[in-house]
Residue, then its C-alpha position, 0 to 999 in steps of 0.5 A: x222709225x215713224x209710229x203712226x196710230x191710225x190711218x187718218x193720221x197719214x199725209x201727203x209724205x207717207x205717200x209711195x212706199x214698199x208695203x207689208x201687212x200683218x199681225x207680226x207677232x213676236x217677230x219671228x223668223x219668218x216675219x223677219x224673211x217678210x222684212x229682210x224682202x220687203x228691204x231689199x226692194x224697198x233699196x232698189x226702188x228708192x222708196x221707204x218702207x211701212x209695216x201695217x199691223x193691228x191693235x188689238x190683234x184680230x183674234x183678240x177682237x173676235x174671241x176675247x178670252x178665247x184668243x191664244x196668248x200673244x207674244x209681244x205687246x204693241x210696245x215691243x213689236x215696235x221695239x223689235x221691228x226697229x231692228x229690221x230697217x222699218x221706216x214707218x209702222x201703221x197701226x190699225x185699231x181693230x175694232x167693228x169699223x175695220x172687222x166690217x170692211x171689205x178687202x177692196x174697201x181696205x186696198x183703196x183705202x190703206x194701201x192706194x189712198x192712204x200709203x200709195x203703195x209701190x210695192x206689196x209683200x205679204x205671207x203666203x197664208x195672208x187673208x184680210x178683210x170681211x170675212x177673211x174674203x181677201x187673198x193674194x189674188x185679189x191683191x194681185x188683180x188690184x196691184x195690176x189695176x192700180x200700178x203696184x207689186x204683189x210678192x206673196x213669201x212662200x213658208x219659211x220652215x224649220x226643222x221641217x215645219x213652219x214657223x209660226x207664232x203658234x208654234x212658238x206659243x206651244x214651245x214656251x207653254x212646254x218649256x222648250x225654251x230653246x226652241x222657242x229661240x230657234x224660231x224667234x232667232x232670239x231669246x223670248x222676252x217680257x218687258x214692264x216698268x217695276x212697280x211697288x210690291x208687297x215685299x214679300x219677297x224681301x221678307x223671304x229674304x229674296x226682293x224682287x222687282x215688281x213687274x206688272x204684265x199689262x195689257x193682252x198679256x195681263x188678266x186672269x193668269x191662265x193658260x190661256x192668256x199668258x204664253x209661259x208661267x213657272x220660275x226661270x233663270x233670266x237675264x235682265x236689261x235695262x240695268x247700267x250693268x247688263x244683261x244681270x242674271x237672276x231668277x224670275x216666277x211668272x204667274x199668279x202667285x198661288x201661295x198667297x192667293x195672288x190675284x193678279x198675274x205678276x212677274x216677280x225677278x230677284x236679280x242675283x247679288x243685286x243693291x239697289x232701286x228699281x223702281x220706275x225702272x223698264x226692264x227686259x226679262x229674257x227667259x233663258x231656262x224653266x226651272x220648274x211650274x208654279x206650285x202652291x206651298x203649304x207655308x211660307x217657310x216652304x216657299x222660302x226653301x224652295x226659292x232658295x232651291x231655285x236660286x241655287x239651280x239657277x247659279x248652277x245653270x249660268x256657270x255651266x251657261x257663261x255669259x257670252x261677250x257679244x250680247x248686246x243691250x235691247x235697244x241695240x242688239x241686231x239679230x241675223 
């Protein structure tokens, strides 16, 4: 898969292809009916097939701290996008040239000059351009003048309702782990390099790998800015060995007045060095909220509760003998 920055980085090769467009946040499953459509045609047609995103994501660009927390970093997108037959991702920096762009500006510019699209597939709640003025009519009536296909995906519901990121964003920040993984068609994970710590968790005698949340996950630690906090029972990858269970706290670390937002792992039974090292953390049950403790010594007691309610959940929980590494895994 090609990952192109920028529209001017296009050439004549990316020319002629089955298009769609959107934010694409955490994948989910209705984002995976868009892909599995988008395939299908591309396959009939002969063409490759190319994703449109953007970066930073609209909302952020617009509302800043205001903007609900997203699910998946730029890298990890690509990451999961890799496994849906996706030949080319495009992405577009949203900044005050492209906010300011009109919907007729943006097909001529993107999709006809820059991509010659063939074939267009987008959402059925997809609007784009100045104002949000661009809707599938307008897509509609510039793909019959311009020679390309304009297919609009209705809903994809669950349970009733549609799957969303918003909806995966409520289900995480409730703790309802289990049906974030329904709407995602996959466990929910974080990635990042494990970086130097304090060793206060070595101290404790629990050592832990480091993991800073960089980028729209990181900033202050609030609701507001992270999709999930509290300690977890995890699964780790990214080992020789994987996945490796462990037990994981995610947030700002209020007993010793952390200030920045962390993701601590201990991983179960573990030796060795991790430094350096880019891990995947798949968030499998929450064990409790981060509280702040009145001692060190409290603190300690209670990690060793979680550690021991972890081990509880994984042997109630084996390990299933079809999981696959990240960089491999195909979800259906």
């Amino acid at each position: 898969m090609e990952l192109i920055r920028g529209h001017y980085n296009l050439r004549a090769r990316h020319r002629g292809c089955a298009v769609t467009i959107g934010n694409f946040d955490g994948v989910h499953l209705g984002h995976q009916a868009v892909l599995g459509q988008l395939s299908e045609k591309a396959v009939e047609l002969g063409l490759a097939t190319a994703v449109v995103t953007f970066e930073p994501h609209p909302q952020e660009y617009f509302a800043a701290e205001a903007a609900p927390p997203r699910l998946t970093r730029l890298r990890e997108k690509v990451q999961i996008l890799r496994r849906y037959a996706v030949d080319r991702v495009l992405v577009l920096r949203f900044n005050g040239e492209l906010a300011r762009m009109s919907a007729e500006a943006f097909v001529h510019r993107i999709l006809i000059a820059g991509l010659g699209v063939r074939y267009l597939v987008v959402g059925d709640d997809f609007r784009f351009g100045h104002r949000r003025r661009g809707d599938i009519t307008l897509l509609r009536d510039l793909g019959r003048r311009h020679g390309f296909q304009v297919v609009n995906m209705h809903t994809f519901e669950i349970d009733g309702a549609r799957v969303s990121s918003t909806r995966i964003r409520e289900a995480l920040q409730a703790g309802a782990l289990g049906t974030a993984e329904k709407l995602l068609g996959r466990c929910y994970r974080i990635s990042g390099r494990v970086v130097q710590g304090e060793r206060r968790g070595r101290a404790l005698g629990f050592p832990t790998a480091n993991i800073h949340v960089h980028g729209p996950l990181a900033g202050p630690c609030s609701t507001a800015r992270l999709p999930l906090r509290g300690v977890y029972a995890v699964d780790v990858f990214g080992l020789q060995t994987e996945p490796w269970r462990g037990v994981a706290n995610i947030g700002f670390r209020p007993t010793v007045d952390g200030r920045r937002c962390l993701l601590e792992v201990h991983l179960l039974d573990f030796q060795g060095d991790l430094y350096g090292r880019h891990l995947q953390v798949e968030f499998l049950k929450k064990l409790r909220d981060e509280h702040r403790f009145d001692s060190l010594a409290a603190l300690e007691k209670q990690i060793a509760r979680d550690v021991a309610q972890a081990r509880e959940f994984f042997a109630r929980e084996p390990r299933p003998v079809d999981r696959l590494p990240a960089t491999a895994r195909v979800d259906a």
